[in-house]
N, C-alpha and C positions, 0 to 999 in steps of 0.2 A: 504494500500500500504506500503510496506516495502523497504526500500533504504538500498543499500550492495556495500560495498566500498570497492576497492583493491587499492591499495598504491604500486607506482613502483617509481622506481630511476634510471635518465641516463645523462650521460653527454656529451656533443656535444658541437660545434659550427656552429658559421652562421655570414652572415654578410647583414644588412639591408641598400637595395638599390635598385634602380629604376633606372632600363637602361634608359627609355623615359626618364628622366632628367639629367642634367647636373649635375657634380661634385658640385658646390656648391649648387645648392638646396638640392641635396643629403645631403652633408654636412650641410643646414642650419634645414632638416628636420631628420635627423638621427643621427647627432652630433658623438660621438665616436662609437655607435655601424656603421655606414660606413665607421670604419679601413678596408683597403683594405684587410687586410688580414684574417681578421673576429677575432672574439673572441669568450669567451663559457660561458658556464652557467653547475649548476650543476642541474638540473631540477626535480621537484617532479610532477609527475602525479596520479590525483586521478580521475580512472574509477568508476562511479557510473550506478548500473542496479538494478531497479524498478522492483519491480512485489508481485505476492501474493506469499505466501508461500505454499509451495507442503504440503500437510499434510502425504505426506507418506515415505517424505524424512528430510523438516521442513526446506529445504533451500529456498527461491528464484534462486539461480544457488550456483554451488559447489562453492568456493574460490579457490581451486585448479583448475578446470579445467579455471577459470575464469584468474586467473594468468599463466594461459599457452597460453591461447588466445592472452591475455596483446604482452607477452615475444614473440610470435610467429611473432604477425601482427605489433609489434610497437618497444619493447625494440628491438630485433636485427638488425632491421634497421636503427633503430634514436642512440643507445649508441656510443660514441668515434667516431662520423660521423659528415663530416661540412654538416650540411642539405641545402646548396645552391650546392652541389655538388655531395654529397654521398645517398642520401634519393630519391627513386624516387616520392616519393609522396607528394615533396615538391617542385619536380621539375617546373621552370618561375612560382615560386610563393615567393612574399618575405617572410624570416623566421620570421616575429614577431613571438608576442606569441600567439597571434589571430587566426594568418593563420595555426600555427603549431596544437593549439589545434582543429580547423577544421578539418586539416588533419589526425590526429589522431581519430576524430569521425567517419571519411568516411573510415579509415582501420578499424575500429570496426564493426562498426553498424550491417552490416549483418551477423557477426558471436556469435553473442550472442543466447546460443543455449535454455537458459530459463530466463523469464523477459526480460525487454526492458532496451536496452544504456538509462539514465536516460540524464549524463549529462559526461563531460570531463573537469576537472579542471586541468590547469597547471599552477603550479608555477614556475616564470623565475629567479627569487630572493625570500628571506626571506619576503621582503614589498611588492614584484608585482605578481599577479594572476591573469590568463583569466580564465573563465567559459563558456565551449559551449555549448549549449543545444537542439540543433539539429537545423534545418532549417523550 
């Protein structure tokens, strides 16, 4: 098995918060990222897809078409966008980095046209990263 990694970059905002609770549990479970106004993040995503290698090509999938996929189903939706507002795939979900990198699996998944979605790594900072790996 061969793992083949494309590497994108975008930047958004969000803000984490939970209607069903009140202002201060909010505040006492999300602390500054529930600024009412939200804030952002400069995000690094690393799409990983599994598979054997074609022997008549020597890829697992192109990198090229694999970065169009990316760009197509995710960066134009999620870049310079508050994802509690502008993402419909984030939409009554709150934006951690859990739920984003979720969401991000479920725009992929069915369009990977050789090898399998391995896994979805987002980084929200330099120190913090979710890893999804499917359901």
């Amino acid at each position: 098995m061969v793992y083949v990694t494309r590497r994108e970059v975008f930047s958004a905002s969000h803000r984490l918060h939970n209607e069903n609770l009140s202002d201060a549990e909010n505040e006492a479970i999300f602390d500054k990222c529930n600024n009412y106004y939200g804030h952002g993040h400069n995000y690094v995503l690393e799409v990983v897809v599994a598979g054997e290698v074609d022997p008549e090509t020597g890829y697992v999938i192109d990198l090229k078409k694999l970065k169009n996929i990316i760009k197509e189903n995710v960066i134009r939706k999620v870049d310079h966008k508050h994802l509690n507002y502008d993402v419909d795939f984030m939409k009554n979900v709150i934006p951690t980095a859990e739920n984003i990198a979720i969401g991000i699996w479920n725009q992929l998944a069915d369009k990977i046209p050789s090898g399998k979605l391995y896994s979805v790594k987002l980084f929200e900072t330099e120190n913090n990263y979710v890893e999804y790996k499917g359901a």
